[in-house]
N, C-alpha and C positions, 0 to 999 in steps of 0.2 A: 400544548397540543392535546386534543381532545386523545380520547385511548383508542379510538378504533382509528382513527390516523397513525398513530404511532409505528406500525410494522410499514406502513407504504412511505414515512421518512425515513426508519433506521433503513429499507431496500436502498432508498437513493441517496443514502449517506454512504454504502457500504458500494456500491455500484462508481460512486464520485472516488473512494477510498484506491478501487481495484482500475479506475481510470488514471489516479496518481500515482498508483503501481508501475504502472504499463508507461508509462510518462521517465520516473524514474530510471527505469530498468533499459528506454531506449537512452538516456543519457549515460548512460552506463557503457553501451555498446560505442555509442562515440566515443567515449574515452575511451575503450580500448582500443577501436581502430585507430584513433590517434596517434596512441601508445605505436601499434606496430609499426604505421608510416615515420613515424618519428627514428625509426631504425634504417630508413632508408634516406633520413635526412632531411625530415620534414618538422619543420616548427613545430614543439609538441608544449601544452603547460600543462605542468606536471601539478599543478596547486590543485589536490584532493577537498580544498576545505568547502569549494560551494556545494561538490558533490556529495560529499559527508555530511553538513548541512541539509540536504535533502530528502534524505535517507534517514537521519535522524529526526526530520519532524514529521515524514511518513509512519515510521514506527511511533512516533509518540498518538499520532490521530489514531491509528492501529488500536492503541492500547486505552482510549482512551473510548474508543465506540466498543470496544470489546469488552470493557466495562458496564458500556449503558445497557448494551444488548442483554449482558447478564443480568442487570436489574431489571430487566424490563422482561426476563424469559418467561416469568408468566402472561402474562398478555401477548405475549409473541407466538402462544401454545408448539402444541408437540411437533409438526409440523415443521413450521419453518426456522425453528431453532436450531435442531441440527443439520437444515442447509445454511445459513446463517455463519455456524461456526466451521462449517465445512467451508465455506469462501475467506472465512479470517483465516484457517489454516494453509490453506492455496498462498494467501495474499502473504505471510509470513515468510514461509519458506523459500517463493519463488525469489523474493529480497535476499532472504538468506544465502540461498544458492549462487547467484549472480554475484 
């Protein structure tokens, strides 16, 4: 990609990233509603591993754009770098949290 493209990919790499946040984070809430209804005697599957599965290759694209971003901080300038990293820290945590 040419250099003056480069900040309007990493935006809808980082936008696509915080859409498979929000993605994850509602499968998440299924599972736990599930979890509860399952207390009332409702078929529950307990198999963590698709959900762990996805959670682990969100963080790995995570870590892996938050990489290029830093190579790329110059060209990115003063600016939109630390909104940039201000949304990977959003996007971390709210994983983290849930």
């Amino acid at each position: 990609a040419a250099p003056q493209e480069l900040p309007t990919l990493i935006l809808e790499a980082v936008k696509e990233l915080e859409v498979a946040k929000q993605q994850v984070l509602k499968r998440i809430q299924i599972w736990k509603r599930q979890q509860q209804l399952a207390g009332n005697g409702a078929l529950f599957e307990e198999n963590l591993a698709p959900l762990q599965k996805r959670c682990e290759s969100l963080v790995e694209v995570y870590f892996q754009l938050h990489q290029q971003v830093m190579a790329a901080s110059t060209a990115l300038g003063p600016e939109l770098l630390p909104r940039l990293l201000e949304r990977f820290t959003e996007v971390l945590s709210s994983l983290v949290k849930r």
